[in-house]
N, C-alpha and C positions, 0 to 999 in steps of 0.2 A: 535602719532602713526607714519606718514610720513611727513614728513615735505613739498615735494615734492606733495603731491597728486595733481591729474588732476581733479579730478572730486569730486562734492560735493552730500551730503546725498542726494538724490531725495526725493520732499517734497511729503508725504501721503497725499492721497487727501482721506478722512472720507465721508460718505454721511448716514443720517437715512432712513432707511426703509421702506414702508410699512408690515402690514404682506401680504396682498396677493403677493406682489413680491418675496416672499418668498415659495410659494408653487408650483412653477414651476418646470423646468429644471433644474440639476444643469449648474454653468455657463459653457459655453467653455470654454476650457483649452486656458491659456494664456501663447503666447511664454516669455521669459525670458526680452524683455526688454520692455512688455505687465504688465507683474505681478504688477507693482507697483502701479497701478490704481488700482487694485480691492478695493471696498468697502466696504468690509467686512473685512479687513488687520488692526487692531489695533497698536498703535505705539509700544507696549510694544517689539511688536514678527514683526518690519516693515521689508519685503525689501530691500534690502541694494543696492545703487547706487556701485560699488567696478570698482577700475581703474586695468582692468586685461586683456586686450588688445584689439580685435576688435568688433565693435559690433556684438550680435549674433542673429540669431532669431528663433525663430520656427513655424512649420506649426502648425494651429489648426485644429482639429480632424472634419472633414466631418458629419452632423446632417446625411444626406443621407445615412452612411458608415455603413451596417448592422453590421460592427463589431464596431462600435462606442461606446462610453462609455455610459451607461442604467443604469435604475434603476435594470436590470439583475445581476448588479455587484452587488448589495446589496447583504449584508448576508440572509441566511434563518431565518426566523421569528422563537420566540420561539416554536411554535408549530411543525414548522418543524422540527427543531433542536430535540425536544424530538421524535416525530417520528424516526429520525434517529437513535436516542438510542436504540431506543424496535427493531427496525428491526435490529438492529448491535449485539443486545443481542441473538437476535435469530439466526443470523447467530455464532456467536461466540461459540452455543450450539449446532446446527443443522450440523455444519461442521466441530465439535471436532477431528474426525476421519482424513481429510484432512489435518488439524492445529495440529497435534500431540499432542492433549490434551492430559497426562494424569493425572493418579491419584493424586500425590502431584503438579499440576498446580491449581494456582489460578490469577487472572485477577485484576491489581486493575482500579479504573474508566478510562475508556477512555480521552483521550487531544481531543478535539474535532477541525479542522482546516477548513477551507474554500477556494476552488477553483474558480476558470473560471465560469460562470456559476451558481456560487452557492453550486456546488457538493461540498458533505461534505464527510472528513475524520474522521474518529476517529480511533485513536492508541490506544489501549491494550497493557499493559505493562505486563509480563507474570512473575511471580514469581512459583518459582518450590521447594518446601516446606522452603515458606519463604526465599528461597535465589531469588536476581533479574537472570535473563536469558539474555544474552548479546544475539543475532541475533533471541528472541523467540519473539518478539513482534509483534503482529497482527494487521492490518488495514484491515477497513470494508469502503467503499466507497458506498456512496449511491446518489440519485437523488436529486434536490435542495427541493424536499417537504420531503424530507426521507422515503419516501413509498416503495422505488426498492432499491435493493440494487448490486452494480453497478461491484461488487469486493470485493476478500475476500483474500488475502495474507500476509503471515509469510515468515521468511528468516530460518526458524527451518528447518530440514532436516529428523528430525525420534523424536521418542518420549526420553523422560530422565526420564524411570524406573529406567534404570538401570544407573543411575551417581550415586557416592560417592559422599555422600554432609559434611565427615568427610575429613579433610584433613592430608596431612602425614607431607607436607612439612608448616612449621610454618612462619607467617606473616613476621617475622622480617627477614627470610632466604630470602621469597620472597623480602621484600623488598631493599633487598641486592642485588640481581638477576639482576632488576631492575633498581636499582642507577647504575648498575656497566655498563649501554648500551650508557650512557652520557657521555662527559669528561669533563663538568661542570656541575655543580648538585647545582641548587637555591632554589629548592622547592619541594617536593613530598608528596601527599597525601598519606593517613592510606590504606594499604592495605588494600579491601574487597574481602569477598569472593561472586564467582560468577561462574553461568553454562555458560560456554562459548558454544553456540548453533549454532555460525554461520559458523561450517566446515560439513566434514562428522562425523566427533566423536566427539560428546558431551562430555565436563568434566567440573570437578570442577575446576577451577582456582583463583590465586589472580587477582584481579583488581586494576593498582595503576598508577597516572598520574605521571612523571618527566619532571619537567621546568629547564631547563638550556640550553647549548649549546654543540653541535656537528661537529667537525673539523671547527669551528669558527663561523657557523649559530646559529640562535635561535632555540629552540626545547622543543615541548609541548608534549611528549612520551605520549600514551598508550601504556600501558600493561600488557597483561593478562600472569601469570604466572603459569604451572600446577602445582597443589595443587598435585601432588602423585609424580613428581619426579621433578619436578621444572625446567624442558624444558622449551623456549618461548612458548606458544602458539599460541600469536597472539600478533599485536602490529601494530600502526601506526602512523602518527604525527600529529597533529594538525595545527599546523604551514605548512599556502599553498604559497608556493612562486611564484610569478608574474612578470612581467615587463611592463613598461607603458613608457608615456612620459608628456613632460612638455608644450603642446598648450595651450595655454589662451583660453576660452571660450566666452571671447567677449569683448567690453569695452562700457560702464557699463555690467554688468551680477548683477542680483540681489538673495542673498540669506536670510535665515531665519536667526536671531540671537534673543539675549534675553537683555532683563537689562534696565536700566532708561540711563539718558541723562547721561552722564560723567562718565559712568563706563560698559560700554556696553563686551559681552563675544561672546566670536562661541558657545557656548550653543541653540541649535535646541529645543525650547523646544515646538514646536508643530510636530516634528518627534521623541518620545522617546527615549535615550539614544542616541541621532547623537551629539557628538559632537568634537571640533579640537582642538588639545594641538598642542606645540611641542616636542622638543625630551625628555625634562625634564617629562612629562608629564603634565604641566600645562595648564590647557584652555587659548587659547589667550584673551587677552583681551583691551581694550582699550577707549581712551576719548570721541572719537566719532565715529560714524557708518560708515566710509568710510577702507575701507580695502586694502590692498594690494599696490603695483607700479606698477606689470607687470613686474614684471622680476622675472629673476628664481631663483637669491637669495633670494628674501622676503622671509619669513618662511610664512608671512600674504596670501601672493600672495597664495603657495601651498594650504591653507589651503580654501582658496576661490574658486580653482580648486576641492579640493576633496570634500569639501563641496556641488558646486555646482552638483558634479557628483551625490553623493548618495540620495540629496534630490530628481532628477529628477529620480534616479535607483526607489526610491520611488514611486512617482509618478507613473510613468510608473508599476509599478505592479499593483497600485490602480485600474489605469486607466483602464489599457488595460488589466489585468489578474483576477483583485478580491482578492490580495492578501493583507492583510494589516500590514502592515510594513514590514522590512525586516524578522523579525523570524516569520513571519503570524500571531503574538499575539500582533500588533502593538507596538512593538518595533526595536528599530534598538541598532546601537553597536557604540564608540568614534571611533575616528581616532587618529593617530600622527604620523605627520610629522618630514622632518630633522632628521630623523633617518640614522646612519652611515653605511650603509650596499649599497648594488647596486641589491637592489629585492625592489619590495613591497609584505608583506605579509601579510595574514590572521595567527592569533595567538590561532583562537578557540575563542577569546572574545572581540577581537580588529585589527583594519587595522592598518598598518607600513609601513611607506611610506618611502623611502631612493631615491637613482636618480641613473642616467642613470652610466653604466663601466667609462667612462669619466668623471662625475662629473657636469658637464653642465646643468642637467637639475634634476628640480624632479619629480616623478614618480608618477604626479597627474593628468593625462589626463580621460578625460571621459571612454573612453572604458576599460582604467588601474584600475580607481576607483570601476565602476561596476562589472569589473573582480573577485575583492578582494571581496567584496557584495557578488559577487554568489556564491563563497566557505561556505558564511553564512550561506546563503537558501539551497543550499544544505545541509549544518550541521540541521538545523532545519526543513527538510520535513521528511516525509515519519515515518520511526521508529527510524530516528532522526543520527548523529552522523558522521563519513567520514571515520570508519574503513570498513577494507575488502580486503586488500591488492592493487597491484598494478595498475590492472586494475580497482577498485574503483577510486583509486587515478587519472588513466586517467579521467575517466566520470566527477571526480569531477574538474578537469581542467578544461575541456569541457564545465561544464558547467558555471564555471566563463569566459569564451571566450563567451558562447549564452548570456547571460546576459547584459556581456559589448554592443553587437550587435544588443540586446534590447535595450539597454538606448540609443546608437547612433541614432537608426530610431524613437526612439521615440520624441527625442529632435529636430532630423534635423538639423542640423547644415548646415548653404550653405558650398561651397566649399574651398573657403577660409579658414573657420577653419575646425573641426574635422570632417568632414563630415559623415553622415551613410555607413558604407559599412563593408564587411567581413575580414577585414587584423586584425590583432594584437599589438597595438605597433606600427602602422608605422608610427607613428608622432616621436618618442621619441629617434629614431636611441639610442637603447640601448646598442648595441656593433659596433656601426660605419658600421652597414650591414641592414640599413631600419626596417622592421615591423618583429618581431620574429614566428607569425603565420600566416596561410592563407587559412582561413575556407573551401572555393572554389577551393580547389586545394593544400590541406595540403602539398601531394610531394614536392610543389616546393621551401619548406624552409624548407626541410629534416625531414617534418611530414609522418603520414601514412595514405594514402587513403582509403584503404580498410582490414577487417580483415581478420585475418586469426588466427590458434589455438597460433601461436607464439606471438600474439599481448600483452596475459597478462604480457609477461615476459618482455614488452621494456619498455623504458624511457616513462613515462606519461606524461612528457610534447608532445614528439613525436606522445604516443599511443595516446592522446587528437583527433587525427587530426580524428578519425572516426568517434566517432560523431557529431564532427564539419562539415565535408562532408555531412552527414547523413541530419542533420540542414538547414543546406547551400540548399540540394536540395530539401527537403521539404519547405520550405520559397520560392523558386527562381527557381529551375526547372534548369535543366544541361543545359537549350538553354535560355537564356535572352535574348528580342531583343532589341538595344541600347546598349550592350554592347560587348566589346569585345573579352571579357575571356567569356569564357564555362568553364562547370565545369567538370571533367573526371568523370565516371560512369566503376566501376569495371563487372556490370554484367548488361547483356539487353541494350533496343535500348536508353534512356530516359528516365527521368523524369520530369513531371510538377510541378510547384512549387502553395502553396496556398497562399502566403503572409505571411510577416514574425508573424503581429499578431496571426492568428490561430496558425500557428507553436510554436510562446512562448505557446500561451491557453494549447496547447496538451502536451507542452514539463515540464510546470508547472504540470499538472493536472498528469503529470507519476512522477515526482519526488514525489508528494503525496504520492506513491505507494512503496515507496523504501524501500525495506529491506534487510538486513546484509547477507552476501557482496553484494554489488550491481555488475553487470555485463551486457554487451552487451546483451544477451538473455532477460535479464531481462527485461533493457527496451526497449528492439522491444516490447515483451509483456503488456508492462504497458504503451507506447503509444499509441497500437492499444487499450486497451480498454479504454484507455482518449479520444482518434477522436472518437468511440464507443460511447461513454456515453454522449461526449461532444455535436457531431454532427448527427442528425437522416440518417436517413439508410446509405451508407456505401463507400462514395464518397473519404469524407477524408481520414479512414479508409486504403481504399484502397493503397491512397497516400504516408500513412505512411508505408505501408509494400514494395511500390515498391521502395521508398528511402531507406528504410534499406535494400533490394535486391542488390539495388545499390550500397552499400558498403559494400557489401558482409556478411553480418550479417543475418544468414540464421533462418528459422522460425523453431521453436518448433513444439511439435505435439501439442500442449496443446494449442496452442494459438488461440486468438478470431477468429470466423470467422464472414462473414459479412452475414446480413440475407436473406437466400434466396432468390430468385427472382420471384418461383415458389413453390408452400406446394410439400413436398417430404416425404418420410418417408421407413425405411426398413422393412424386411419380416426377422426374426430368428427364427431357429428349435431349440429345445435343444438339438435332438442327430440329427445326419445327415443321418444314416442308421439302418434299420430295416429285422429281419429275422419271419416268419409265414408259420404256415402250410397252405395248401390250406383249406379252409372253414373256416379257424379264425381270429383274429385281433387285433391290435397290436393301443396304443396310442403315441403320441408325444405331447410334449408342443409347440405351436407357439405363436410368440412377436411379436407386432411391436414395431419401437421407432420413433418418430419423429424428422423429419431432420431441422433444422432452428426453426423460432419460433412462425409457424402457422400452426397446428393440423386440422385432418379432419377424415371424414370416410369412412371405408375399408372394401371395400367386399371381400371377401375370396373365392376362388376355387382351383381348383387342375386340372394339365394339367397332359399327359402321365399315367393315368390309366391303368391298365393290365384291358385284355378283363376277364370280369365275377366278378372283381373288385370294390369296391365303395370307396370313401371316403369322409369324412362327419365332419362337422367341430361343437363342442359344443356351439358356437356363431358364424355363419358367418356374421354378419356383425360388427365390433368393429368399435373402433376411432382406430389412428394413435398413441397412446401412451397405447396398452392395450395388452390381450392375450387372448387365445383360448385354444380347444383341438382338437386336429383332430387325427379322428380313423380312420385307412382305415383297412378295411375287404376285404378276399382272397374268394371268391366265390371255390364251390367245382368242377368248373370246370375253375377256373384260370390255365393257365399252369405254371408249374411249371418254376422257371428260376429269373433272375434279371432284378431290373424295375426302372427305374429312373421319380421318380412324380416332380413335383413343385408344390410348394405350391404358390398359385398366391396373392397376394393383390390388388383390383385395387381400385383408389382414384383416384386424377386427374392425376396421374403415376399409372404405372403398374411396379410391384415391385415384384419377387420370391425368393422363398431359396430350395434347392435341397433335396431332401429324397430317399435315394441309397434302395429299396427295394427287398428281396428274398423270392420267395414265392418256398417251400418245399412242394412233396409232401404229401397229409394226414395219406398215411400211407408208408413211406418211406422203401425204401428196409434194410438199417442202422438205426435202432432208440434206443432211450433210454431213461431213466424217471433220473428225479432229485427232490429230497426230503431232507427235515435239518431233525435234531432230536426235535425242536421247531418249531416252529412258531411264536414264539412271544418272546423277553428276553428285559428286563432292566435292565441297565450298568449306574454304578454313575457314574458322572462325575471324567474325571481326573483317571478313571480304565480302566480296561481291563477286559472284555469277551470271551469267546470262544464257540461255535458250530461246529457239526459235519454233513458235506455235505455228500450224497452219491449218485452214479448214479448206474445204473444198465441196462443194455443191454437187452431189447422189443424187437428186432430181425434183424436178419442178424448179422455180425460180428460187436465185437467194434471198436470204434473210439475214437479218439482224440478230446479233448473238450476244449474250453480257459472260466475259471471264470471270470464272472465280476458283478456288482452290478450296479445299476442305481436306483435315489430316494434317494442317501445321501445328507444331509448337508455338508460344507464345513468344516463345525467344528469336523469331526469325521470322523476316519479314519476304512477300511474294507481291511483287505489282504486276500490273500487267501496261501495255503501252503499243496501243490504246488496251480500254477496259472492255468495247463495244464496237467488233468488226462487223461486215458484210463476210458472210462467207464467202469461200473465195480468196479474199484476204491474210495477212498473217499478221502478228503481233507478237512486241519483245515480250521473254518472258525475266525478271531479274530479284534473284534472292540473295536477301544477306542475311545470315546468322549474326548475331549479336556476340557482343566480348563474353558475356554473361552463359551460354548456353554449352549444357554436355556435349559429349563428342560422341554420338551416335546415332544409329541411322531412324529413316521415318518414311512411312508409307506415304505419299503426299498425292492426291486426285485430283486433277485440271478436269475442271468442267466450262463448256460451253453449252447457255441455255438458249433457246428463241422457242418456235412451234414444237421443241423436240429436245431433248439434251442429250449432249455425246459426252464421254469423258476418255480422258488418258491418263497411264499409271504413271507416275514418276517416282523412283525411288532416290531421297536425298541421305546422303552423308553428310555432319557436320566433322570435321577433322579441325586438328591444330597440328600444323607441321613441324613444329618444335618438339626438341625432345621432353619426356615423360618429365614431369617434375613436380614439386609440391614444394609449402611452408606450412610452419607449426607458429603455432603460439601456446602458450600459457594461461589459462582463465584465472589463475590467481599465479604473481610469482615469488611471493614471499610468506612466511609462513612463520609462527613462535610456536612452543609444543614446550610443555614441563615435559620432562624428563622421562621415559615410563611409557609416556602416550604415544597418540599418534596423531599423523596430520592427511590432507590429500591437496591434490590439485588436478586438472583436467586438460589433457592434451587435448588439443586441436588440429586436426590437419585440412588442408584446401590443397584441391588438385589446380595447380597455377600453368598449366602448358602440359600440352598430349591428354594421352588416357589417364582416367582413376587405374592404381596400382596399389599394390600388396606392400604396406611397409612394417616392420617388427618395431616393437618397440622396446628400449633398453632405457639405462641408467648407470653414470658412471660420478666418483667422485663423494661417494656417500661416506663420512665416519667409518671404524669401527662401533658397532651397536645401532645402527642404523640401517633397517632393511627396505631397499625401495620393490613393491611389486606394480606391474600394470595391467590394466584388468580392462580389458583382451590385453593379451602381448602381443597382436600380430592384429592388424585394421584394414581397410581400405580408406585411400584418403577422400577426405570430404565427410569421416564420422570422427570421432572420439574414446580416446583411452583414459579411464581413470587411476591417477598415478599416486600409489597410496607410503607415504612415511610413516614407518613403526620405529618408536626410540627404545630400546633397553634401558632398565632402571642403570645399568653400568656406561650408557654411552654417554661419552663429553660432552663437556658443557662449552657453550659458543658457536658460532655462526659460518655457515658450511655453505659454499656453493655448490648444488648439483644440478649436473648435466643430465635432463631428456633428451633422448636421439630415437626421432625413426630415420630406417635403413630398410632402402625401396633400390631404387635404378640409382638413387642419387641419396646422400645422408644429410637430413636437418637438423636440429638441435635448437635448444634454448634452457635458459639458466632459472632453474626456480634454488633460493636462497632460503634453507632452515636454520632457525634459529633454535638452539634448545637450552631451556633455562631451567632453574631449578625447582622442583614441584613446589604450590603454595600451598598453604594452608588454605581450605575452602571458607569463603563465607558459610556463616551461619543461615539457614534456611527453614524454614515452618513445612510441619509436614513430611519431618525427614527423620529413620530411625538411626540413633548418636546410644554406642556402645560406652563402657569407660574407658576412657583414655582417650578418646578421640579430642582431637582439638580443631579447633573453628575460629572463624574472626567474626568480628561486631565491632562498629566501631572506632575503628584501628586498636581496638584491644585484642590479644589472642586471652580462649580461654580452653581448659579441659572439664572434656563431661567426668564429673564422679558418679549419677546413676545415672543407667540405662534407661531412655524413655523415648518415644517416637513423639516431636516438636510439634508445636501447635502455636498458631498467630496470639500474642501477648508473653509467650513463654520467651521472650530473647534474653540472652547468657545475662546480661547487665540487671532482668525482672528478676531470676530466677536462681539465688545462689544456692540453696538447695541441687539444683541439678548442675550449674557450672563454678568453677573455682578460677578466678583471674590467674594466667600465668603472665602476663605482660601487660601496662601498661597502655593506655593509645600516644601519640605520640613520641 
């Protein structure tokens, strides 16, 4: 390998176990030139002594440090995990309306992920009759038990009734469209078709990747092409470009590598998929385990530096976030090195490493390497992927800059080498001008401090600098003492900072949340409800809105607030003013709603009474989330005139809403009667009705009257024609129910106001003369399940013609071994049954269609497809108690436990051959 080398393999020191040592702590994190001792480190996967320049070391994490690393970091147990489901189902049904379900949407199973905490994610992948939905995809966020659920957001924008799912413009045009964006074209995937949902106008488009290159860079295109005239519609690159530098991270530095004595590789093969080629793409390899010279021409060296970075970017999520591995499905992604360009980039499936405008150095410094990392985790949180235009594009810079800044404080490096801090680059002098960015103070290396509406349209390496500001003062606070930059604050006196771990906790736990396009609003919103979810009542919370204040990233209406400090709650009328003759009376609806997220009860009164007056309430005393009636009645000897009451609420506040009252006298010098030629009519749906109003003049001269109505639905509409008679006079009356509204009756009150108000009762029907009917859907219609298990899915019914009706729900077509129940078996349409699959460890293996049927007036059906395979062997997990005999994967190795021990993070099968013995090979 070097002929040269300084330093030799460091010898592994092995020790056997007991089991009770084993059911402790896990161990304290070991700085880098710590790790080599551990004894739990098998030779196969040892440590590596590597001659890469000064020594380095690191701090070990504080037992005392309430954010220290805990058994908290474990994943949720399976029980929690399935909690999650049924509560993510039920929002994903309960919140249709918000999520713009409609009618051709179906949902297939959730990707289920894991945060800070424990809080769990599950994505919804939203198919829209059978075509996939690019920005429709739903996340449901819930608590580490899965009982609350914590958050419920889509990047949809309105429903897709009305997309065309035929297309005009043909695949191969598109893909012509397409090829012609590159001016080298190596590769491009089959145009599909797909609802591009992430703008304001939903359409059909092609979807098709292009690999080649663009005025001489690499280039991974998306894009979407409209399917009706073959516009771009959307598009973006894969390919994230970076810049870093070439510091050695210590001499010895030790990393993970793989293979027997004389043929040893950069192969990680206790970090998934991490591994180092160079530019050929071949994994490095060589005779014995010492790596590198320390200089910046080794290709060995580089690959020892980017190594070293992603396995600690690793770590550092494990540790300090809950994240497990880089795409949070415990995998990571290769590297390669000595690549001929002067960037390092992320490609969407691999890091690319090239060096400095000079050539001097390469582009494998710690903060460089994690940089390229966080364009990963960004592609793999939330609903996944790094389209959305330009300001996505910042954030996703952004967040490869927080990342690197994580793995810097997480490692510690003294000062000498790479040390923690907020610059970019400033080891790597990558155009002969120091560090390229500068979190604490973007300005001053011609980034952007604060936003503003123009910020989408700049350069995203620039637009980066907001939420790196944003970061910066949420970690650190605009006044550090010990140091002697401050940070500038676009708006207000200050901010405090909380340290930088919380800050990753919240800044992870909002990328969970990401959906198409991502944007600044977005995540102000989605990290107030991660400090929310994350941290009880509303400290950090806070923290995080007045950091984002700070850099001018102003709050939504919609966004989380923090929970009261005091039970509060409002007082609503439904109308605000009222007209009565003396000695009669008149009703109104009253609401409360409660304010925050603790409820109480309300006594009800009314202040400003007219003298001879009463008013009187159908419940006075409710709770703080309920309603009433309140009639007030005109005594025959009220005077005549206007009166302003309150309707009072009191609780531990005292809360009113205003009611504008005029009291007429009884027998008025101007009066008049109003009469329909009904009283009563039924109107089908989706028609049109008409009645005939009439007033007629009771005495003194006529007057001038204005129609109105009170007591309708929203679903149906009442004109009048005209709006404003002479009494005396008549006018058409004409309603139509909407296609959208139930079939049932409604009190409806025709008022005519002038000197005096008369009314008439109308009672309306909405009917559909069609017979009783309904459709069902599916909310998932396919399904896999080992063997043993079990699966579900969610009927759906809508009443489509007539009345809601009673329909049973059944199941036919299932295996032997295969038991379907539905839970209710018997609904009314317009709710949901949930339809649950048990496998017997004896039932067949392969793929079964089965029949849901409800059977009402009329029988529906639809085909949900299980699939049952044969149980796997589970991955290997931290945190989990493994009897002997049990086997597990790592790897693509299977191994068996020989002692019993509950897992702990660095114990994996491959560290620890005391506790596991290989049965299979990987590969």
């Amino acid at each position: 390998m070097k002929p040269n080398s300084r330093s030799r393999i460091v010898v592994l020191l092995t020790a056997a176990l007991s089991v009770s040592a084993l059911h402790g702590a896990p161990p304290a994190a070991a700085s880098p030139t710590q790790r080599a001792a551990s004894p739990l480190t098998s030779r196969a996967t040892s440590p590596l002594a590597v001659a890469a320049g000064r020594t380095a070391t690191k701090a070990v994490a504080n037992p005392a440090d309430p954010a220290a690393p805990s058994s908290a970091y474990a994943p949720p147990d399976a029980r929690a995990r399935a909690r999650a489901l049924d509560s993510a189902d039920r929002a994903l049904e309960g919140r249709a309306r918000d999520l713009y379900t409609g009618d051709g949407d179906t949902f297939e199973r959730p990707v289920a992920a894991f945060g800070p905490h424990g809080l769990q994610y599950l994505t919804y992948r939203r198919l829209h009759r059978g075509l996939p939905v690019y920005g429709g995809d739903v996340i449901v966020a819930t608590d580490r038990e899965g009982a609350a659920v914590t958050a419920v957001t889509t990047g949809q924008r309105t429903r897709l009734d009305d997309v065309e799912t035929r297309p005009v413009v043909t695949a191969e045009r598109a893909r012509a469209i397409a090829r012609a964006l590159l001016g080298t074209v190596t590769e491009q995937t089959a145009p599909r078709l797909t609802v591009h949902a992430a703008g304001v106008r939903p359409r059909l488009t092609w979807e098709t990747v292009v690999t080649g290159t663009s005025a001489g860079a690499p280039s991974a295109l998306h894009v979407y092409v409209d399917a009706a005239d073959g516009s771009i519609a959307d598009r973006w690159d894969d390919v994230r470009h970076g810049v870093g530098h070439a510091l050695y991270n210590g001499d010895p530095v030790y990393i993970d590598t793989s293979g027997p004595a004389g043929t040893y590789n950069l192969i990680d093969t206790t970090r998934s998929g991490v591994s180092c080629a160079g530019p050929d793409g071949r994994v490095l390899t060589g005779a014995d385990d010492d790596w590198g010279d320390g200089t910046a021409t080794s290709l060995e060296t580089a690959c020892v530096d980017a190594l070293f970075g992603v396995q600690h970017e690793w770590d550092m999520l494990r540790e300090w976030l809950g994240r497990n591995g880089i795409d949070g499905r415990g995998r990571g992604f290769p590297i390669r090195v000595g690549v001929n360009q002067t960037n390092a980039t992320w490609s969407g499936t691999s890091v690319e490493i090239g060096h400095n405008v000079a050539g001097t150095k390469p582009l494998t410094s710690l903060d460089v390497v994690a940089h390229e990392f966080g364009h990963a985790i960004f592609q793999t949180t939330g609903a996944g992927g790094s389209g959305g235009g330009r300001e996505t594009d910042a954030l996703n810079e952004s967040t490869g800059d927080i990342f690197g800044a994580l793995t810097e404080h997480y490692v510690n490096h003294p000062p000498e080498l790479d040390e923690a801090d907020y610059l970019v680059g400033e080891e790597v002098d990558y155009n002969g001008q120091g560090p390229i960015r500068n979190m604490y103070d973007p300005a001053a290396l011609g980034g952007t401090n604060c936003y503003t509406d123009q910020l989408p349209d700049q350069d995203p390496h620039n637009a980066a600098g907001v939420q790196n500001h944003w970061f910066y003062l949420l970690a650190e606070g605009s006044r550090v003492i010990g140091r002697p930059e401050q940070s500038p604050v676009c708006a207000g006196e200050g901010v405090g900072g909380m340290g930088i771990r919380k800050a990753g906790a919240i800044f992870l736990s909002a990328l969970n949340l990401k959906t198409v396009p991502w944007t600044h609003a977005k995540a102000r919103r989605a990290t107030v409800q991660a400090a929310l979810a994350l941290y009880p009542g509303c400290a950090e919370a806070r923290q995080v809105k007045d950091a984002w204040d700070a850099v001018g990233v102003p709050a939504a209406s919609n966004e989380p607030g923090c929970p009261p400090e005091t039970q509060d709650f409002t007082v609503n009328l439904a109308e605000s003013t009222g007209m009565i003759d003396q000695g009669s009376s008149t009703t109104v609806a009253l609401r409360t709603h409660t304010v925050g997220n603790n409820g109480q009860y309300v006594d009800l009164s009314a202040d400003g009474v007219p003298t001879g007056a009463t008013v009187t309430f159908s419940r006075p005393r409710i709770s703080s989330e309920d309603d009433s009636t309140m009639t007030v009645t005109a005594g025959a000897t009220t005077p005549p005139g206007t009166y302003t009451i309150l309707a009072r609420g009191t609780g531990t506040v005292s809360r009113t809403a205003s009611y504008r009252l005029t009291v007429t006298p009884a027998t008025p010098e101007n009066d008049f009667s109003l009469t329909l030629d009904r009283d009563q009519i039924s109107v089908d749906r989706g028609s049109t009705a008409t009645l005939t109003l009439t007033t007629a003049t009771t005495a003194g001269a006529p007057q001038q009257v204005a129609l109105s109505a009170v007591g309708l639905p929203d679903h149906v509409s009442l004109t009048f024609n005209p709006a404003k008679i002479t009494t005396g006079q008549s006018a058409r009356v004409t309603i139509h129910p909407s296609n959208l509204g139930p079939f049932v009756g409604y009190p409806v009150t025709i008022r005519a106001t002038g000197a005096a108000r008369r009314t008439a009762a109308l009672r309306l029907t909405v009917r559909d003369p069609r017979p009783d009917d309904f459709s069902v859907r599916l909310l998932y219609l396919k399904s896999t399940v080992e063997v043993g298990n079990s699966t579900s899915t969610v009927l759906m019914t809508t009443t489509t013609a007539g009345r809601r009706q009673r329909v049973t729900v059944s199941a036919s077509g299932a295996p032997s071994g295969v038991t379907v129940t539905a839970n209710p078996a018997s609904i009314d349409t317009d709710s949901y049954s949930t339809i649950r699959f048990v496998t017997s460890r004896t039932a067949a293996l392969g793929t079964y269609p089965i029949t849901v049927t409800a059977t009402g007036s009329v029988t529906r059906s639809a085909t949900f497809t299980l699939t049952i395979v044969p149980r796997a062997i589970p991955a290997w997990q931290a945190y989990t108690s493994y009897a002997v005999g049990d086997l597990v994967t790592y790897g693509g190795a299977t191994y068996r436990c020989v002692i019993g021990h509950v897992s702990q993070p660095g114990w994996e099968p491959p560290r620890t051959p005391t506790l596991w013995a290989a049965v299979r090979p990987a590969g």
